[in-house]
C-alpha atoms as one frame of an Amber mdcrd trajectory, in Angstrom:
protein
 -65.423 -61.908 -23.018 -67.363 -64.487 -25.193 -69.989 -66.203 -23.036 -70.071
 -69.908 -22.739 -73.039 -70.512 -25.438 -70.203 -68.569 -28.134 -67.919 -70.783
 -26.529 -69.933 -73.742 -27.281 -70.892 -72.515 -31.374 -67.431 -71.595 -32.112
 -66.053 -75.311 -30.955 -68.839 -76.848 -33.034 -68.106 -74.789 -35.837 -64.472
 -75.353 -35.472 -64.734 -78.506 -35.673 -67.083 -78.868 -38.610 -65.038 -76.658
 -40.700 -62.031 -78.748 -40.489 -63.711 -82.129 -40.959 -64.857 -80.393 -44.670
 -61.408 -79.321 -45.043 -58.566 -81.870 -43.941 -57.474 -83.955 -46.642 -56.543
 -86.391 -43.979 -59.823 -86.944 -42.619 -61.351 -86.483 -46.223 -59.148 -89.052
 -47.632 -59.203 -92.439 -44.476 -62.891 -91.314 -43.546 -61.834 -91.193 -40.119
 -60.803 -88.431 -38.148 -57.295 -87.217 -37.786 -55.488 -86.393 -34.234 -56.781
 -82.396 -34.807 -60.180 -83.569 -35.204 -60.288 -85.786 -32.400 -58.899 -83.022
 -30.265 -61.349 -80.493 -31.657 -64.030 -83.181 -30.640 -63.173 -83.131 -27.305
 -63.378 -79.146 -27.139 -66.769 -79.171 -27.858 -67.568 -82.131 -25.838 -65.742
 -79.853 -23.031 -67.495 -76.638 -24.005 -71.297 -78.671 -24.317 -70.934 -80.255
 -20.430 -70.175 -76.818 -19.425 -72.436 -74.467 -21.169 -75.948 -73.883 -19.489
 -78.554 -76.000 -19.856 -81.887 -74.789 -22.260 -84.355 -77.515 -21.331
């Protein structure tokens, strides 16, 4: 089972790799509906994972 720092790298990376490869969100500078919802993934998986401070 993938711990909840994987959790948190895989939703970042996730996310980054789409906003390099949608044409949609390329092409209007803003993000499409898939970005915004792999936003919110990694906002979920960062309030959850444990804090490093």
């Amino acid at each position: 089972m993938p711990s909840q720092g994987d959790a948190l790298q895989q939703a970042h990376s996730d996310y980054q790799h789409h906003m390099r490869t949608c044409r949609q969100c390329h092409a209007d500078g803003a993000p499409c509906a898939v970005a915004k919802h792999l936003m919110r993934v990694y906002n979920n998986a960062r309030r959850i994972a444990p804090r490093t401070d």
